[in-house]
C-alpha positions, 0 to 999 in steps of 0.5 A: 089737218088741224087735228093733226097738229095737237097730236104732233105737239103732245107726242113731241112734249111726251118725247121730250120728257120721255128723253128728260126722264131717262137722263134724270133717272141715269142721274140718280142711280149714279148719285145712289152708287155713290152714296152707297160706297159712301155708306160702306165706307162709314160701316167699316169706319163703324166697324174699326171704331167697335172694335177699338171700343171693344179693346178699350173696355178689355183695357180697361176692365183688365188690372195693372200690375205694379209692374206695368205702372211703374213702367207707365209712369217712367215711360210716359210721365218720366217718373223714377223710383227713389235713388234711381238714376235716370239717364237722357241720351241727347244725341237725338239717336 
């Protein structure tokens, strides 16, 4: 009867980590899906960010006309040409 009692023991251990291992490697492929969402969240974030790049560099390679800088200047850094009247609505509309 005592040769009975280790193999009872081993096969309760290997039960047990049998158990546990199952349960850890559920575990992990979760955490995997969650950071394989992570990282098609940061591709397309990698991808919008290209794509501004992309529009910049065309911006800035591309010249302003005269035009566009005088608009620019008044639009943005509140400029006027000499003898222009410029005109504030204060009414908030």
């Amino acid at each position: 009867m005592k040769k009975k009692r280790p193999h009872v023991v081993l096969k309760t251990v290997l039960l047990i980590f049998a158990v546990y291992a199952v349960f850890h490697i559920f575990g992990l492929r979760s955490q995997i899906a969650a950071k394989q969402k992570d990282i098609e969240a940061i591709n397309e974030q990698i991808y919008e960010q290209q794509i501004t790049n992309q529009q910049l560099r065309e911006s800035a390679g591309a010249e302003l006309t005269e035009a566009e800088i005088a608009d620019i200047a008044r639009q943005k850094l509140g400029y006027a040409l000499p003898g222009e009247r410029v005109f504030i609505d204060i009414t908030g509309k």
